[in-house]
N, C-alpha and C positions, 0 to 999 in steps of 0.2 A: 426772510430769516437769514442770517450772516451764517456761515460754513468757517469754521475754522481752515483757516489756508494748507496746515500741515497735515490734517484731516484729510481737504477734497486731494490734495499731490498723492497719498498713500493710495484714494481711488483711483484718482487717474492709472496712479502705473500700475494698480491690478488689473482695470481693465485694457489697459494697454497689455501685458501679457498674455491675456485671456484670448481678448478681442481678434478674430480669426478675419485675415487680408478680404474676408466677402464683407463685410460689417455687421456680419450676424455675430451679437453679443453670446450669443453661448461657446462656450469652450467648445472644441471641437475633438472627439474621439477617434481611431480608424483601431480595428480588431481584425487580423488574418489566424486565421487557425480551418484544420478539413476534419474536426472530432466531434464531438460532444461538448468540450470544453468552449469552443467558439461561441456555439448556440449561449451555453448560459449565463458567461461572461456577458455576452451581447445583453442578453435578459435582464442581467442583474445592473447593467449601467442602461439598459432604457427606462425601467425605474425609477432614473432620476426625471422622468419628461421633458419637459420644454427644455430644461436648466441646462443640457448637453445638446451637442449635435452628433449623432454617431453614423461612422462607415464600416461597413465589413466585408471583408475581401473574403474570398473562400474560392476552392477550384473550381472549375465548369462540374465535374463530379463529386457530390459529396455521395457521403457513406450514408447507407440506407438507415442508420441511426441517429443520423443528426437531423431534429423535427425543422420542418419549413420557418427561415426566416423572417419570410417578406408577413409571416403574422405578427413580430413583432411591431410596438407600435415605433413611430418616426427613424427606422431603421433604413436607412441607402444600403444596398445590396452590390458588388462589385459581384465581379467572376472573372478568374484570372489563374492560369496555371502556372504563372511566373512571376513571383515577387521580384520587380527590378524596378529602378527607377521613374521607367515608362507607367507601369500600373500604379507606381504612389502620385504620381502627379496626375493623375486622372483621376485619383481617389481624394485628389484635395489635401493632398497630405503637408505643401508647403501652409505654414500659419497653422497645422494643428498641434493641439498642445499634449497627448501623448498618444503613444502606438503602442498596443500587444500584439507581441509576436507569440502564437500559441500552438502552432504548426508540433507537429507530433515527431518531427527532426532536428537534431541541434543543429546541427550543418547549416539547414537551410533556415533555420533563424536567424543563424548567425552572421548569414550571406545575404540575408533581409535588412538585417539592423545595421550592417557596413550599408546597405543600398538608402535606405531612409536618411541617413545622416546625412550622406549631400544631397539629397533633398531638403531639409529640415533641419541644420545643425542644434539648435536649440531646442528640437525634439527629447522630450520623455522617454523613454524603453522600456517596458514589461517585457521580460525574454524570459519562455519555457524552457526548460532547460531539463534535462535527464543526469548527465554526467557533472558529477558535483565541483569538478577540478577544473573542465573549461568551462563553466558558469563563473569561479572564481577570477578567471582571466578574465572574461567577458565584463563582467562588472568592472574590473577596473580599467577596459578600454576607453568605455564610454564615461562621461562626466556625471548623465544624469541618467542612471539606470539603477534598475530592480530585476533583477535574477530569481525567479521562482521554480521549486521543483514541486508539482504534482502530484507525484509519486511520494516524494518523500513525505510530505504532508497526510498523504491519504494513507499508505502504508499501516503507521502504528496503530490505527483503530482497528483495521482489517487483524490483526493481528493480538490485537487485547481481546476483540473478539471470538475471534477463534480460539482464545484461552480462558474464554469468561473470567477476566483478570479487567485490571487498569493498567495500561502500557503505560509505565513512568515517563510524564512529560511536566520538564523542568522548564523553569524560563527564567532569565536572568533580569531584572527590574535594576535600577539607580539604589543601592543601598540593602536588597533584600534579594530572594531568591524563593519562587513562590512555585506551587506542584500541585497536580493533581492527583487526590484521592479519595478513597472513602471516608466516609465520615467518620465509623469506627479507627480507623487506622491513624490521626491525628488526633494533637489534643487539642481538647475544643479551644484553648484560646490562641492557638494559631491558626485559626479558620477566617480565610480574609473574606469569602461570600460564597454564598453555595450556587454552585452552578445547577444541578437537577436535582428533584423533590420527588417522590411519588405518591399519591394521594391514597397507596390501597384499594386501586380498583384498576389500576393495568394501568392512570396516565400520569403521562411524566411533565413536569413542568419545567423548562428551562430557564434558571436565571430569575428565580423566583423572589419573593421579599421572605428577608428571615424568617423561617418558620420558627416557631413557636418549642420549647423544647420537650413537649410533651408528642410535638407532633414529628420530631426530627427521626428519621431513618437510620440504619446503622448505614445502608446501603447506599447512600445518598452520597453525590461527585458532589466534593467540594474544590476548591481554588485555597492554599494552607500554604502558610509560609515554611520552608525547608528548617528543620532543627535539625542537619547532618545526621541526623536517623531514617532510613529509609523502610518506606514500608516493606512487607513480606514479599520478597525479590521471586520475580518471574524466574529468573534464572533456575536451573537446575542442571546438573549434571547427567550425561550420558549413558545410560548402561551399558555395560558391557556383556554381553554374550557369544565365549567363542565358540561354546558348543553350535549355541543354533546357528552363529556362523558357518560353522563347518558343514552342517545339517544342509543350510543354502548352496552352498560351493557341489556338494555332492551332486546336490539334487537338480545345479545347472547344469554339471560338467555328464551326465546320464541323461539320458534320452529314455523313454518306457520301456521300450524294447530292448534296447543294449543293455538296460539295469537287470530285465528279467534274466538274459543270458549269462550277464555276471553273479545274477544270484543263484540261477541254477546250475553252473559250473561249481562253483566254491562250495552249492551243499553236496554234492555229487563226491567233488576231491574230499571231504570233511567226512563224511561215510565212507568211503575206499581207505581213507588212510585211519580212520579207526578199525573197521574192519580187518587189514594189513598186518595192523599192530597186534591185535588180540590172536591173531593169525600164528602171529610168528613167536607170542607170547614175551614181546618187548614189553621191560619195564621201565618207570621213567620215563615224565612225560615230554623232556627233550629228546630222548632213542626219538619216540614217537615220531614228532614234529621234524627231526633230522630225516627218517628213514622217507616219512610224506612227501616233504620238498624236495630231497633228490631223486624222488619216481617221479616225480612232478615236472620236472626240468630235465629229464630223460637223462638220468646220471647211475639209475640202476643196471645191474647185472642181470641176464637170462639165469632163471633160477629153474630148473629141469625136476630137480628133489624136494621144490615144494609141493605140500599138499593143494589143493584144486581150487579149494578154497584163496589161499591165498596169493598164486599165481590169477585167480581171475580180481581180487583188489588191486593187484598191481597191474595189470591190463588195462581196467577203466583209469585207474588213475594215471598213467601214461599217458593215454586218449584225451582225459580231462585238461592233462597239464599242454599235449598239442592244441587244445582250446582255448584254453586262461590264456596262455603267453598273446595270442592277435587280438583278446578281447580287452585286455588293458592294453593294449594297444590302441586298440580304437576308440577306448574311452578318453582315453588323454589327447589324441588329436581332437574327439569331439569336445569334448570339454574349452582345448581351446580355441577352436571354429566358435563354436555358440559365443563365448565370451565378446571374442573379434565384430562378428556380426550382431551382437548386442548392443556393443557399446557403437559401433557404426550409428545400425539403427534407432539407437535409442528406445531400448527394449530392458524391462526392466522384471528379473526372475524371483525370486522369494515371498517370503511370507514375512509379514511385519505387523507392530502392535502397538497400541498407544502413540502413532505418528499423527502427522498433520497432514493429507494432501491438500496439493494446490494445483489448481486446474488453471492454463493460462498467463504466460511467464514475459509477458511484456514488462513496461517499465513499473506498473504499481507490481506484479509478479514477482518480476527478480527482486526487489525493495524487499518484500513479504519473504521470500526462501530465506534472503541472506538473513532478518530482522530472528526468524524462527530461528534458525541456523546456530546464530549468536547468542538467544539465550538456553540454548542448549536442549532444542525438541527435534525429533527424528521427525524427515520430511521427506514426502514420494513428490515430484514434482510431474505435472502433464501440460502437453501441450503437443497441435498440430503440427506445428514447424520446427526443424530444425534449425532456421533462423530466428526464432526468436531472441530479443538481447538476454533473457532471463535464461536460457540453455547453457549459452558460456558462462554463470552463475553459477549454475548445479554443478556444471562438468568443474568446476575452478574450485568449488567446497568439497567436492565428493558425495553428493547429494543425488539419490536413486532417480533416475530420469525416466521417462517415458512419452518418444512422441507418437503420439494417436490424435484418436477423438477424445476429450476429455467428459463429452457427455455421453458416451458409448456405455452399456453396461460393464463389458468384457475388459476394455480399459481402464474402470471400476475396479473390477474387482483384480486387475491383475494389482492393484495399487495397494492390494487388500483391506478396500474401502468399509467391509465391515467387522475390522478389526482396532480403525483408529479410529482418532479420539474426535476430531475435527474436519470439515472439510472445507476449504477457502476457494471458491469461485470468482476469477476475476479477470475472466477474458473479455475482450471488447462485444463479445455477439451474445446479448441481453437471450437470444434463445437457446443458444449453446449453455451459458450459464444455465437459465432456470432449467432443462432438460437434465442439466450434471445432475440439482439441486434435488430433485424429484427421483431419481433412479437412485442417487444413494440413498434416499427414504426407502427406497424398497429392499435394498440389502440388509438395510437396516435403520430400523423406526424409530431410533431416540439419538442417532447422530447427529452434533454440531453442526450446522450448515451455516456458513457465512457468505454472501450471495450479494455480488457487484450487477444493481442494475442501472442505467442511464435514465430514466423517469423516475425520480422520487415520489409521488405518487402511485405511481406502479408498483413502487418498489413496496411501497407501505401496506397496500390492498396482498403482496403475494405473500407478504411476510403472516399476514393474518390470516389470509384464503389457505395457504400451504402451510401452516407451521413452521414457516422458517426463522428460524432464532434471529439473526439481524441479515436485514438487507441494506445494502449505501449506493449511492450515486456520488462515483470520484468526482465529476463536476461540479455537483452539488454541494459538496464540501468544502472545494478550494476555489470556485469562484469570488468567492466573497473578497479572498485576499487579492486576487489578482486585480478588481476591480478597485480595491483598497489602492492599491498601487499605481494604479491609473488616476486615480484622482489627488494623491500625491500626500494623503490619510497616515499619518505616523501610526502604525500597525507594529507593533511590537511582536507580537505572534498571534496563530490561529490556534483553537484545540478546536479538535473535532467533540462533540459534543453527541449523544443520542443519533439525531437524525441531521444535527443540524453543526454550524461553524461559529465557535463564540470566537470574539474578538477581542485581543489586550489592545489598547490603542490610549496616547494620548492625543487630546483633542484642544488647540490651542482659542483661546477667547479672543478674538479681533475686536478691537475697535469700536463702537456703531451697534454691535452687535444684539441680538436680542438676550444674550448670554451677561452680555457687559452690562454691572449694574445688578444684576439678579444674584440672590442665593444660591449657593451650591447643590444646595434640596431640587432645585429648578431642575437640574440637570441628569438628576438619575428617576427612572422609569421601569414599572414594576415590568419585571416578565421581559424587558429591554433593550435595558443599561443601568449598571450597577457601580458607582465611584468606589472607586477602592483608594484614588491618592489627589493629593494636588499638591503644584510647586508654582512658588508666586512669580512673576513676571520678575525675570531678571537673575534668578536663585537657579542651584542646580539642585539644591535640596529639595526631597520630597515630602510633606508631610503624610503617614498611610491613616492616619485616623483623624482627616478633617471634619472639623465642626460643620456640619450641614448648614448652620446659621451664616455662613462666611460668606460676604459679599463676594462675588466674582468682578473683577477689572481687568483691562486689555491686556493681552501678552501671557494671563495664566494659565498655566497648563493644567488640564485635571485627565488623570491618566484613567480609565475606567476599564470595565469588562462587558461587550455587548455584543447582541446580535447586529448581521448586517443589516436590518432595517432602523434597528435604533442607531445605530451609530450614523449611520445616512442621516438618520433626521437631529441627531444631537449637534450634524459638524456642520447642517445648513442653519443650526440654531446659533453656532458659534460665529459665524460668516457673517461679514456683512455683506449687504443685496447690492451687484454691481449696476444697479437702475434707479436712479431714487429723483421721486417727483420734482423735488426745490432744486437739480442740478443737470444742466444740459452735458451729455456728453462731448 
């Protein structure tokens, strides 16, 4: 059988790209990260089996939350506390075709991905990134990189959540601009595919085939093109309260015991100088209040010719007034002690209502303070350490701090956990979390709990065992993308979805392909992958309502909306296979 010549050159130099200096035909991966995120990046590109080769670097100590590698299957295992040169070239890194850097430091990402590059100049880059401004740089150092934030991604669910809302998320498309909502909240004929379905009986179906309009939800997340009207805005304004301000200030600046002596002083002077008054038979109630405060301040005369009565009012209240003067005294110095040693230690005094806490101020953390922050919801922030990066957050907004335990009762309730509206858990230690999650149940049995665990299975079993409104697993989420970006997947954006990560992605038709030649219909998949566009080989134009009947030929692009397993298998459907029987490599 003859190979068209222009045809086998297009194979040759993909697998000439691909093809890794051992002559093992699979593309070759390497992944360093010491989190959570390592493991299920790793997981989610060994999924692909045979079709990669993958290496993973991780420190001699990982964290007692990231589950054992070597169960993955066809996984090489590295261990290495120093991403330099030496460890990429022992990890095979020259001839592999890309690297995640996933390490939970920008710094030393960043001093990873300069160390890889002369190793591997043609090297790929996945770099984690936290700070949005040197990701910006970073990307344009390198020729062939992808700059991901975690945080950022994972963020706005945690945060729709905790508002039983839809966190507005836009996405800009070739020609449109397309948004996530409810179903009621759009009109139906800008609804481009419904992302979740509920059937009436607790399950949710992701990415389902149009339902039927009899059976459609009000409540139902769709994917709706933008008409510059936006739905019912998260936003809200502040209240204002300077009473119970002042109420708080008081009630820091007082200690129990200095308050009682301020109280029983003032009722004391308040008795004596009434008494005084009717004494002396002043009238007018400023005589009064004149005659009080200067017995008070020792500014009276010895009065020899009053009656007994009223020389002994003005005796206590002299006495009173040697008291008062050193006890506001002492309140204003404690007042501003407490204040000083509060904000040192991160101690946070009052009563508050309708807020948010958040327990846990790392990078998805501080994300969450600032995201509440912005649309205008009162927020107790907790956490362990005083370094954490989300601290200098709170302290930078003016946002109520507290470092403690965050799964503690007492730090609970200093947060006055059963007075707000929501509670956001999202520290790295899956037990610290559920412990927060469960103790604020007992302050109080119908509060919001939003509950970050690392095992999405876990995380599904406590949501149900416990009653907890939503639990997520930040890996779980934005693995998908990261891997997207290692395979080099035109990934337009992620929405986080229910439990899971839908995918915007165009997906290009190659050649050979099993795609090439086939209907469009071919290519979308109930519950999977859902077409929403196609633009013909060579066009920038999109059509968004293609005829399912439309042949597909090389080089079209069909831009769809899927999950990461459909989309894995829609873009090995797009591909063509770098091994083929009638041709010797």
């Amino acid at each position: 059988m003859s190979v068209d010549p222009l045809r086998a050159g297009i194979r040759r130099s993909l697998v000439s790209r691909l093809l890794p200096r051992n002559g093992d035909p699979r593309p070759h991966f390497v992944v360093c990260g010491a989190d959570a995120l390592v493991y299920t990046l790793a997981e989610e590109l060994s999924n692909a089996g045979h079709r990669v080769r993958l290496t993973v670097i991780v420190p001699t100590r990982l964290r007692r939350d990231v589950p054992d590698l070597a169960g993955l299957r066809g996984v090489r295992v590295i261990r290495a506390d120093r991403l330099d040169e030496r460890t990429f070239r022992a990890a095979g890194l020259a001839g592999a075709t890309a690297l995640a850097l996933v390490m939970p430091d920008d710094v030393v990402n960043l001093h990873a991905a300069l160390c890889a590059q002369a190793v591997e100049p043609e090297l790929r880059l996945v770099i984690r990134m936290f700070n949005s401004g040197l990701g910006y740089g970073v990307r344009r150092l390198f020729e062939d990189c992808a700059v991901l934030s975690d945080a950022s991604m994972a963020a706005p669910a945690f945060v729709a959540a905790a508002l039983g809302e839809v966190m507005p998320t836009h996405v800009r498309l070739p020609g449109r601009t397309v948004h996530v909502a409810r179903r009621a909240q759009v009109d139906p004929d800008r609804i481009v595919c419904t992302l979740t379905a509920a059937d009436g009986v607790g399950h949710v179906a992701v990415l389902p085939a149009e339902p039927a309009p009899a059976a459609q939800r009000a409540s139902d997340l769709v994917l709706a093109e933008a008409s510059g009207k936006t739905p019912a805005p998260l936003r809200r304004p502040r209240r204002r309260r300077p009473l119970s301000g002042l109420g708080r200030a008081l009630r820091a600046a007082l200690s129990r015991k200095l308050g009682v002596a301020v109280a029983v002083t003032l009722v004391v002077t308040a008795v004596s100088g009434t008494v005084l008054a009717v004494s002396l038979d002043y009238h007018g109630f400023w005589t009064s209040i004149y005659v009080t405060l200067m017995t008070v301040v020792g500014s009276s005369d010895v009065e020899d010719k009053r009656d007994g009565l009223a020389q002994a009012a003005q005796l206590v209240l002299t006495i009173a007034g040697l008291a008062l003067l050193p006890l506001i005294t002492a309140a204003v110095v404690e007042g501003v002690v407490s204040a000083r040693l509060a904000l040192a230690g991160g101690r946070f005094a009052g009563h508050r209502e309708d807020h948010v806490v958040v327990v846990g101020l790392g990078n998805v953390g501080a994300r969450v303070i600032r995201q509440l922050h912005d649309l205008g919801f009162e927020v107790v922030a907790i956490d362990l350490s005083r370094e954490a990066r989300g601290v200098k957050v709170a302290e930078e907004l003016g946002i109520p701090l507290i470092i403690g335990d965050g799964a503690a009762e007492e730090t609970l309730a200093q947060a006055s956990i059963a007075t707000s509206r929501a509670l956001v858990v999202v520290s790295t230690d899956d037990v610290t979390n559920l412990q927060a999650a469960l103790n604020a149940r007992e302050a109080r049995a119908d509060i919001r709990v939003v509950l970050r665990l690392f095992d999405d299975d876990f995380a599904q079993r406590v949501q149900t065992a416990f009653n907890i409104d939503i639990s997520r697993s930040v890996s779980r989420m934005v693995a998908p993308a990261f891997a997207a970006a290692m395979l080099e997947r035109d990934v337009i954006a992620t929405i986080p979805v229910d439990r899971h990560a839908v995918l915007i992605a165009n997906v290009r038709v190659v050649a050979g392909s099993p795609l090439d030649g086939a209907a469009l219909s071919v290519a979308e998949r109930a519950v999977s992958v859902r077409v929403i566009g196609l633009a013909a080989a060579g066009s920038e134009w999109v059509d968004w309502s293609p005829d399912p009947r439309r042949i597909l030929s090389a080089d079209d692009r069909v831009v769809v909306v899927a999950r990461r397993a459909g989309l894995r298998a829609l873009v090995e459907q797009a591909s063509e296979p770098l091994i083929f029987a009638d041709e010797t490599l």
